[in-house]
C-alpha positions in Angstrom: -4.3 7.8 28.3 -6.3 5.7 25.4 -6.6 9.1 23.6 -2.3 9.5 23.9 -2.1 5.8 22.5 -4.3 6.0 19.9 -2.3 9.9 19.0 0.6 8.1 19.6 -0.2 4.8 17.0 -1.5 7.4 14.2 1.3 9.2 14.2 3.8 6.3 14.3 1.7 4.5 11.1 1.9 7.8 9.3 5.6 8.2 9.8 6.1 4.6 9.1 4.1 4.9 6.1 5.8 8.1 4.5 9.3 7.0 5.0 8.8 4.2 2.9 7.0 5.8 0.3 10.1 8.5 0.5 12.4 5.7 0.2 10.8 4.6 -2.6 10.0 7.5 -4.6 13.0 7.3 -7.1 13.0 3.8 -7.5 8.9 4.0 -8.4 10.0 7.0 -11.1 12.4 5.2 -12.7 10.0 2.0 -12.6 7.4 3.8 -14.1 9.2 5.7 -16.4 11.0 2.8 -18.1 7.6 1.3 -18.2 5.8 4.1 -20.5 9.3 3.8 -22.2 8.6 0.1 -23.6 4.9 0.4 -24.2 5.5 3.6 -26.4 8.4 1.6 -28.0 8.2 -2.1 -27.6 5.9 -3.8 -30.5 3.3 -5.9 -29.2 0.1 -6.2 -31.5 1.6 -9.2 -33.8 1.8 -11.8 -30.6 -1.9 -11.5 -30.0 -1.8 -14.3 -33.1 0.8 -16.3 -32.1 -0.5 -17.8 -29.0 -2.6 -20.6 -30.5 -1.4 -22.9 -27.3 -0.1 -23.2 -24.0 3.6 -25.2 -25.6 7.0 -23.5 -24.6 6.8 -21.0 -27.8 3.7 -19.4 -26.6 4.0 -18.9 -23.3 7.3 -17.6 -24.0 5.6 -14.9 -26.1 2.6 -14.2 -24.0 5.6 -13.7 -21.0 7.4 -11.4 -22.9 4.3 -9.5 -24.3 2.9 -9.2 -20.4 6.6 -7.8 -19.6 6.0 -4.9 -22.3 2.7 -4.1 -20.3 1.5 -2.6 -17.6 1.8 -3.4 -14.1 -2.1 -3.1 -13.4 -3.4 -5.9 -12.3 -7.0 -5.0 -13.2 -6.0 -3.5 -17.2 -4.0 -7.0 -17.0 -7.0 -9.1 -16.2 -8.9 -7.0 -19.1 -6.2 -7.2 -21.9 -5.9 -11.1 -21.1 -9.5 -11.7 -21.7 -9.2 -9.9 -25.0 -6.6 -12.3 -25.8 -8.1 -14.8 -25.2 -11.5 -13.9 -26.5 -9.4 -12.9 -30.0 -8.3 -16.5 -30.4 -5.2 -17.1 -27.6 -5.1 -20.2 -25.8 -6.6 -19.8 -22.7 -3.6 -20.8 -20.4 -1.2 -18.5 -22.3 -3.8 -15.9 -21.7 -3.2 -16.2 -18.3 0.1 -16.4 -18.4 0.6 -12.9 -20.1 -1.5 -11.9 -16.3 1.1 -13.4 -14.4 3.8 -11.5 -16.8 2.1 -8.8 -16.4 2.4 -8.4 -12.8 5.4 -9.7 -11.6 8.2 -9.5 -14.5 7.5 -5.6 -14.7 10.6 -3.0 -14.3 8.7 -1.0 -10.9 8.0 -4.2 -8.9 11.5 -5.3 -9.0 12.8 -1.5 -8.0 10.4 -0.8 -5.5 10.9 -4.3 -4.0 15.0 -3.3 -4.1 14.4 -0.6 -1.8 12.1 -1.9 0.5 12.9 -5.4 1.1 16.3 -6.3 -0.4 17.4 -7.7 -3.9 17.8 -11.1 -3.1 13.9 -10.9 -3.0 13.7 -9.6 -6.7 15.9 -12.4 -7.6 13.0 -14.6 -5.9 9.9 -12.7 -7.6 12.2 -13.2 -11.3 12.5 -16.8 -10.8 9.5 -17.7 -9.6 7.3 -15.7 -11.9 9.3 -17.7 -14.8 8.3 -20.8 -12.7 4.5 -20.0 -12.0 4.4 -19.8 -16.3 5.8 -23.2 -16.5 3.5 -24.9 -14.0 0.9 -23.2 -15.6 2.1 -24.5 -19.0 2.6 -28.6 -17.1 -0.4 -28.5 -14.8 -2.9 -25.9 -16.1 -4.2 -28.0 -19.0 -5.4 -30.6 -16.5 -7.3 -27.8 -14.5 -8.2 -25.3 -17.6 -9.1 -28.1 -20.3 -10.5 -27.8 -23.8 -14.0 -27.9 -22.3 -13.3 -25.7 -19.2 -12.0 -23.3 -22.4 -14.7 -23.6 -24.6 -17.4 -22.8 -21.7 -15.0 -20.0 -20.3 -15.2 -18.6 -24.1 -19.1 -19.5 -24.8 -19.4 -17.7 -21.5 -17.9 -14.2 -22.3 -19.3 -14.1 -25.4 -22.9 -14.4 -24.2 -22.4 -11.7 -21.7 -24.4 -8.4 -22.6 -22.3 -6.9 -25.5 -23.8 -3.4 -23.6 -22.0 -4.3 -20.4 -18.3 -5.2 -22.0 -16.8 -3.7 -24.6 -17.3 -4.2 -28.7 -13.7 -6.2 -29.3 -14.8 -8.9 -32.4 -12.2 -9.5 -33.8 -13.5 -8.4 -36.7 -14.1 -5.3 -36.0 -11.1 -4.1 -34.2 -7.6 -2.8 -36.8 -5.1 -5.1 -35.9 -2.1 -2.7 -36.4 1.8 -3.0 -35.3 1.7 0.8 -33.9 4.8 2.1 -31.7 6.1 5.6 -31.1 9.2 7.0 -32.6 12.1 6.9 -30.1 13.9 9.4 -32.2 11.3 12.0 -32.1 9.5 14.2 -29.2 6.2 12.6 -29.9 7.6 9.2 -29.2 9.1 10.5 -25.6 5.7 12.5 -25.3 3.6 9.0 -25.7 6.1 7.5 -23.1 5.8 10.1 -20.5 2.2 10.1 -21.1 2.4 6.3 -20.2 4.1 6.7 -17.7 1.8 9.4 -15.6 -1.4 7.7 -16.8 0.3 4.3 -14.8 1.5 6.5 -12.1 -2.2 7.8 -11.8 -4.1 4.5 -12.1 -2.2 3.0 -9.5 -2.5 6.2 -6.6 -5.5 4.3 -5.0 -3.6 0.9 -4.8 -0.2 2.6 -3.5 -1.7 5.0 -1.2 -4.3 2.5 0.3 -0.4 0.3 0.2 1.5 2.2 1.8 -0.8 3.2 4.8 -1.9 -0.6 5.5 1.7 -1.3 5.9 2.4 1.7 7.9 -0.2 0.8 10.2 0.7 -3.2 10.4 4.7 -2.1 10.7 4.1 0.5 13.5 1.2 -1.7 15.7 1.0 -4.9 15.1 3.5 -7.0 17.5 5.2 -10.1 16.1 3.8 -12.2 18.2 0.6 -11.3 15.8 2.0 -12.6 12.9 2.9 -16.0 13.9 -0.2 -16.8 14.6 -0.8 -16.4 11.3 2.7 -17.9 10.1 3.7 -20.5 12.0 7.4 -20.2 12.6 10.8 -22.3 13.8 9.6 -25.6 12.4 11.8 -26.4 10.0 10.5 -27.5 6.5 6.5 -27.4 8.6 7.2 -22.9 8.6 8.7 -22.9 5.5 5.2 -25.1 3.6 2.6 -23.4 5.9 4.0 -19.8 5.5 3.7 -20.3 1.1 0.5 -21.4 1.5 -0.9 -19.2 3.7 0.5 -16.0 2.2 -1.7 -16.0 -0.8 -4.4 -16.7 2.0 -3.8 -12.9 3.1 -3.1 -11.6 -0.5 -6.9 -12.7 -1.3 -8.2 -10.6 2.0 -6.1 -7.5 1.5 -7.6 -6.5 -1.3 -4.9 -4.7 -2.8 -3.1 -5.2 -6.0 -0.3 -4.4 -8.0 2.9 -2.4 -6.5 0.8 -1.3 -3.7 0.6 -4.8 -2.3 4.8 -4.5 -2.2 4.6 -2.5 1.0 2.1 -4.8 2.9 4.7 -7.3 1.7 7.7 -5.6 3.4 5.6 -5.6 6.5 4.9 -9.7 6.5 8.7 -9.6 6.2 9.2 -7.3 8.8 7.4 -9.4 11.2 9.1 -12.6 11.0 7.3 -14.2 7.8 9.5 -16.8 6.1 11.1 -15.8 2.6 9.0 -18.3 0.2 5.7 -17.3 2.5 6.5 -13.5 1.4 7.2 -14.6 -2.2 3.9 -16.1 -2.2 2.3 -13.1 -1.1 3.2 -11.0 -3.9 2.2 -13.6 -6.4 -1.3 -13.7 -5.0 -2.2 -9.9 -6.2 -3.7 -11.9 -8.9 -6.5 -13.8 -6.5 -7.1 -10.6 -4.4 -10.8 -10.5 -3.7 -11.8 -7.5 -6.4 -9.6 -9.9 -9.4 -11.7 -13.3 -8.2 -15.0 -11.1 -8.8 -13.3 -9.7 -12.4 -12.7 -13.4 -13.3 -16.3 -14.6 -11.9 -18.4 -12.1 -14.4 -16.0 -13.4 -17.4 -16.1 -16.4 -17.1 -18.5 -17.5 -14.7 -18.6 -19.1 -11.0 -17.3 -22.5 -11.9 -14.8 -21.6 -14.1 -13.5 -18.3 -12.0 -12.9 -21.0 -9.1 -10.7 -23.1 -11.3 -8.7 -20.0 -12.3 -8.1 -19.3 -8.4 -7.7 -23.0 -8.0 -5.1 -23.3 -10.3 -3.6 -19.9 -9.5 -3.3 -21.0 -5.7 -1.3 -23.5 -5.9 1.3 -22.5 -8.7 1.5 -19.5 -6.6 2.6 -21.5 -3.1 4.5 -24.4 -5.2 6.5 -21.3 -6.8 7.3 -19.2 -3.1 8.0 -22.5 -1.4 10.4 -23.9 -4.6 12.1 -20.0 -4.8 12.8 -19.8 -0.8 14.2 -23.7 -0.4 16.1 -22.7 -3.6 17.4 -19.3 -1.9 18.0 -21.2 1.0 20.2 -23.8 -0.3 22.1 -20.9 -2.3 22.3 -18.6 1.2 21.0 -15.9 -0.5 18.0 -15.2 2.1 18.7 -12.2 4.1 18.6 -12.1 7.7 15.1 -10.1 9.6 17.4 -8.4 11.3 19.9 -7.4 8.8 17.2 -6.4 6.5 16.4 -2.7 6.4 13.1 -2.0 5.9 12.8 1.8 5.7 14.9 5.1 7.3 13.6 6.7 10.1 14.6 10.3 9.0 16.1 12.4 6.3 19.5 11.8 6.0 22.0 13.0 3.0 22.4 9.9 1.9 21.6 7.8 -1.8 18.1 8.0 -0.8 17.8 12.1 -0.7 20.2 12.3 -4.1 18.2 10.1 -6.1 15.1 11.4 -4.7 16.1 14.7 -5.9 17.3 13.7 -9.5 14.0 12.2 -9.7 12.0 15.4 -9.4 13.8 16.9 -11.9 12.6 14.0 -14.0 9.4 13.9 -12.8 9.1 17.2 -14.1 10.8 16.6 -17.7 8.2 13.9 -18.0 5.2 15.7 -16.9 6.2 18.6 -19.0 6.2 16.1 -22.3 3.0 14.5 -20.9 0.9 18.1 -21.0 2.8 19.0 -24.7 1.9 15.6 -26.4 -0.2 17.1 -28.6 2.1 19.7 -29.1 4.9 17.3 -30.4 2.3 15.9 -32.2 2.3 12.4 -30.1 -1.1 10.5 -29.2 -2.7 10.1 -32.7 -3.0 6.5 -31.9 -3.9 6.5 -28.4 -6.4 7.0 -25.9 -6.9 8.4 -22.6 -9.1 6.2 -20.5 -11.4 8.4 -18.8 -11.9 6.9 -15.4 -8.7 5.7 -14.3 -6.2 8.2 -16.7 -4.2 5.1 -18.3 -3.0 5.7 -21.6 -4.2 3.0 -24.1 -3.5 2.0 -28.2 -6.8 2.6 -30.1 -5.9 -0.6 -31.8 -5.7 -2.9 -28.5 -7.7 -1.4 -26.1 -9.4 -3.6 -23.6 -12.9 -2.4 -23.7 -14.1 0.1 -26.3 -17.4 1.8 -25.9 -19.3 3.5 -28.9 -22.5 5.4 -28.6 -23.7 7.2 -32.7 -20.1 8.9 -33.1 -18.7 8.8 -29.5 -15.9 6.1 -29.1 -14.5 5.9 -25.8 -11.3 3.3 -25.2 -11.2 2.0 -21.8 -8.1 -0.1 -19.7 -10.3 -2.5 -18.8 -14.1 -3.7 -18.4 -14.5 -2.5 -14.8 -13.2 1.2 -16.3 -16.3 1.0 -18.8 -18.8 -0.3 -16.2 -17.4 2.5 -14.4 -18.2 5.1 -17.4 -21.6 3.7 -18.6 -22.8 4.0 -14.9 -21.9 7.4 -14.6 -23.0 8.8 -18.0 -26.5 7.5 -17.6 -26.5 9.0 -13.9 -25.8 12.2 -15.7 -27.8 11.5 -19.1 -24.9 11.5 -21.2 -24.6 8.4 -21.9 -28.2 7.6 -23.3 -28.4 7.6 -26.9 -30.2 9.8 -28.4 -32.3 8.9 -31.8 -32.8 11.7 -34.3 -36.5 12.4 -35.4 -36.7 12.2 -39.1 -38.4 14.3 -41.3 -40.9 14.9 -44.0 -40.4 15.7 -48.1 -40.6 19.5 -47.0 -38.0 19.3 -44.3 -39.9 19.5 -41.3 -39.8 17.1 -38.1 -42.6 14.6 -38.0 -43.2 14.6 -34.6 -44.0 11.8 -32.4 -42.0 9.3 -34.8 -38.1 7.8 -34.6 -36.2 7.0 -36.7 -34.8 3.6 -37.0 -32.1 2.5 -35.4 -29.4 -0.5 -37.2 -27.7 -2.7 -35.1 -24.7 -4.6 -36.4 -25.8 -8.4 -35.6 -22.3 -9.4 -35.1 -20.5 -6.6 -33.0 -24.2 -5.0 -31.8 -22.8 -1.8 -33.1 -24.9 1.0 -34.1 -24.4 1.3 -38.3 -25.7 4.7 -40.3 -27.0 3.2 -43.4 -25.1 5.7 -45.5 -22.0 5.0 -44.0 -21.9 1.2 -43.9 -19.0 -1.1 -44.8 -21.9 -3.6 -46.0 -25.1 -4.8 -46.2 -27.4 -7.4 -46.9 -30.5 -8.9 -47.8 -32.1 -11.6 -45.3 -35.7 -12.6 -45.0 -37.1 -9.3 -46.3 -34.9 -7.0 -44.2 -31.9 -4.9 -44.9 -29.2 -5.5 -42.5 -26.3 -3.3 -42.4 -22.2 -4.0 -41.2 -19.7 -1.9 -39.6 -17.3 -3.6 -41.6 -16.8 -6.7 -44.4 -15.4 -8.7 -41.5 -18.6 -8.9 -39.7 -20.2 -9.5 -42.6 -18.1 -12.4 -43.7 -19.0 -14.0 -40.6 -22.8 -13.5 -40.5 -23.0 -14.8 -44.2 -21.4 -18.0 -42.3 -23.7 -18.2 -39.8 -26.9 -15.9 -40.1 -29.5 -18.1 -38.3 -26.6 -17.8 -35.3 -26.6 -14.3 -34.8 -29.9 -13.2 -35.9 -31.0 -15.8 -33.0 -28.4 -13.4 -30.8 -30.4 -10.3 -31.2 
């Protein structure tokens, strides 16, 4: 009898969990199709200078450069710390995060299908609200001091552990594909499948939670989460609460969308469900990501600060779509079919293999078209990455390696000195006649500024201080140690 259940339960959550992904197939291969679209085509590299503060202009710009990116949470998270660490404003570095994740073309289809468009509506608005309350109330949270110790904090960290992005040493250059040639479409389908196969984990893992929670966990369950039938008592408790859950699912980007159609499914108020798909940005493995940036202290600020825009914003967005009558009915709301019908669904599905397979055949003849001279594949997660604004870049003698994010590096580093590859190798000199003089090394030059490793011969620069040569990757880093020489050479 338990082992019939138990049958029975697994192969209602698997059931549950494919029809949604089926129902969602076309709208996820449109989303991330248009996606690779604008970051192959959409200039972004000159707003990294313009977001000197947190005032209307540049949160406007970090919004609209966050849109143009990708819908990881965890490259989001990466790239906002670059910002910030190139000179952004801290708040307006977060604020391209909160672009990043909820103003992005797949969310809003893959929320159409599964939960109705009166929510995307909700997750529009109150994404463009969670940037204003950042802009009004995150200066009294993330002050010029909290800043300064977030930045003095990341730029201590062990320059062996992140990645080499001085300023000074990365090309700041407005690159974007062609959109009238097949190396522009190339680079976008390239995008678009290195998304699709960062996010696999996070959909999957997605999709099955919310298979399971849809097929076996009773209703009753969820209210004693989320109260309910109290009036304005549900509709306060269920916003705040619904980050809560976000922060102990530990799943981000699309993939939380699913667990989200569950909460619905089980009675969960609209602003508490809002809230919930905010919070991807305070799930447990993003708090960690923000606690070895910018420290302890400063990481519980950011999730402060975060938690309460994010409940503010789902509990404004559902009175508002309350007051409008645009929230949909439990009842009325279909979640996902229950078998393969000829219907929209099947059609689009179909159309979107054949484009699935237009775009995969671009993404394995990029080379071919002659696409990808400026980008990168990240090796651990497969997202596709500019050269000029990666994340986290990694060099070791002539290896460079351009990573998503920091976690992607760690990732890399970890496993390359597991298999030896990663340990650097120093080449044994030799004598006037050409042979090896063995047991000696030859030495090694370290870049004080960027803590890059600089061939002599090679060298954008060098210098003279206190009896030793130092040598520069480039006259940028040497600019700034001329400035400040006692400061660096106390560094290393």
């Amino acid at each position: 009898m338990i082992v019939a259940t138990l049958s029975t339960g697994v192969i209602d959550s698997l059931k549950s969990a494919f029809y949604m992904f089926y129902d969602t197939f076309w709208a996820l291969v449109l989303g991330f199709g248009l996606s690779g679209a604008v970051q192959a085509f959409v200039s972004k590299e000159s707003m990294k200078r313009q977001l000197p503060n947190h005032g209307p202009m540049s949160l406007l710009k970090a919004s609209l450069y966050g849109i143009a990116s990708s819908s990881c949470s965890y490259a989001a998270s990466a790239m906002s710390k670059s910002l910030f660490k190139k000179g952004a404003d801290f708040i307006s570095s977060i604020a391209f995060m909160v672009a990043s994740t909820n103003l992005v073309i797949e969310l809003g289809l893959v929320i159409v299908v599964l939960i109705g468009w009166q929510f995307v509506i909700g997750e529009f608005l109150g994404g463009i609200l969670m940037i204003v309350l950042l802009g009004v109330l995150g200066g009294y949270v993330l002050n010029k001091k909290v800043s300064k110790d977030a930045l003095t904090h990341l730029e201590s960290l062990d320059i062996s552990t992140f990645e080499n992005d001085d300023p000074a040493c990365l090309v700041e250059v407005d690159e974007t594909s062609n959109i009238r040639k097949l190396s522009g479409w190339s680079d976008a389908s390239t995008f678009a499948v290195s998304d699709a196969k960062m996010l696999r984990k996070e959909l999957f893992i997605g999709f099955l939670v919310a298979g399971i929670l849809s097929a076996t966990v009773p209703t009753h369950v969820w209210h004693l989460l989320f109260i309910s039938n109290h009036g304005q008592l549900t509709s306060i408790e269920n916003a705040l609460v619904g980050p809560l859950v976000a922060v102990l699912s530990w799943v981000c980007s699309v993939g939380n969308i699913p667990l989200a159609a569950s909460l619905w499914g089980g009675g969960i108020s609209y602003g508490g469900v809002i809230s919930f798909i905010f919070a991807d940005l305070i799930s447990m493995p993003l708090l960690l990501i923000y606690r070895k940036f910018y420290g302890t202290k400063i990481a519980l600020k950011i999730f402060v600060i975060l938690f309460f825009v994010m409940a503010i914003s789902g509990y404004v967005i559902g009175e508002l779509m309350s007051v409008v009558h645009l929230v949909p009915n439990h009842a009325s709301t279909k979640f996902y079919s229950e078998s393969i019908k000829f219907n929209y669904s099947l059609v689009l599905n179909l159309i979107s293999l054949v484009i699935v397979g237009a775009i995969y055949f671009l993404y394995r003849n990029q080379s071919r078209y002659g696409g990808g001279k400026s980008l990168a594949i990240d090796p651990i997660c497969k997202m596709q990455v500019r050269k000029s604004s990666a994340p986290a870049i990694y060099k070791s003698g002539s290896e460079t390696v351009w990573f998503c994010s920091d976690r992607c590096k760690e990732t890399y580093i970890e496993r390359t000195k597991r298999t030896n590859l990663g340990v650097e190798i120093k080449s044994v000199p030799t004598n006037k006649e050409g042979e090896k003089n063995m047991g000696e090394e030859e030495k090694e030059y370290i870049d004080p500024v960027c803590n890059m490793v600089v061939e002599p011969e090679s060298a954008a620069g060098s210098v003279e201080y206190e009896g030793e040569t130092i040598y520069f990757c480039n006259l940028g880093c040497k600019d700034r140690f001329l400035k400040e020489p006692e400061k660096y050479i106390a560094k290393n």
